[in-house]
C-alpha positions in Angstrom: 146.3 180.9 15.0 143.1 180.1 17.0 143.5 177.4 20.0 143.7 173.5 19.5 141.1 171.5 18.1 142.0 168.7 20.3 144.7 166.4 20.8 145.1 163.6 18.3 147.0 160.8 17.5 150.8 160.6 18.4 152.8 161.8 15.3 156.0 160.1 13.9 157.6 160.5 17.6 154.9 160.2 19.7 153.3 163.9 19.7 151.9 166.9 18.3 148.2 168.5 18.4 146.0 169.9 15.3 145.2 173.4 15.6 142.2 174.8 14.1 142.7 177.9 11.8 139.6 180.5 12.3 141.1 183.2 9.8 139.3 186.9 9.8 137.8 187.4 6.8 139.9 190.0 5.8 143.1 188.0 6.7 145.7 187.6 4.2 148.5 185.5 6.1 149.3 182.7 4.4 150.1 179.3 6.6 152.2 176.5 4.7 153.3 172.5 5.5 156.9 172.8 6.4 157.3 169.8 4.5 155.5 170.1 1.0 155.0 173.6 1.1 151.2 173.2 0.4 149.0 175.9 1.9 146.6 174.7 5.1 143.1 176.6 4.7 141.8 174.4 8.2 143.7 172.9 10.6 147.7 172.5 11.0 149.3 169.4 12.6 151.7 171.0 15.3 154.6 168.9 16.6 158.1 170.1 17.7 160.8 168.5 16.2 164.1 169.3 17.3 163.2 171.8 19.7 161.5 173.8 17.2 157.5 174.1 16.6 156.9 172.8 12.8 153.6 172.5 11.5 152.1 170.1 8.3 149.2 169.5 6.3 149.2 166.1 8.2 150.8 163.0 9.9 152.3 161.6 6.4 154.3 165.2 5.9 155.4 165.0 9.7 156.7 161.2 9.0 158.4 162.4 5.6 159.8 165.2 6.7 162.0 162.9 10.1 162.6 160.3 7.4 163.8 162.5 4.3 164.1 166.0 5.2 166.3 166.3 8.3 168.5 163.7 7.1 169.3 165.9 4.1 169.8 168.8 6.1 172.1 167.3 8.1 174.7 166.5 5.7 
């Protein structure tokens, strides 16, 4: 992954940055939202939730996956 594009916006709990993916051309790794699963071609929203770095396609995955996804994997 290339460096940060620039802080934005606090995420569900208050923080995170977007990272700007510069792929070679001749790349093949594929970079998914931890939370839907859809693949990112651009940028990533990079946040660390629960002492791990997880990154989304956006601010709504982030907020969907503290609300529905680590409640379920808690059980």
């Amino acid at each position: 992954m290339s460096g940060a594009a620039g802080a934005g916006p606090g995420g569900a709990a208050g923080g995170g940055h977007w990272v700007e993916l510069k792929p070679a051309v001749w790349e093949t790794v594929v970079r998914a939202c931890d939370c839907c699963g859809q693949v990112v071609p651009k940028r990533l929203w990079v946040v660390d939730v629960e002492g791990r770095e997880r990154r989304f396609c956006g601010l709504e995955c982030e907020s969907l996956y503290r609300s529905y996804v680590l409640p379920k994997l808690a059980r």
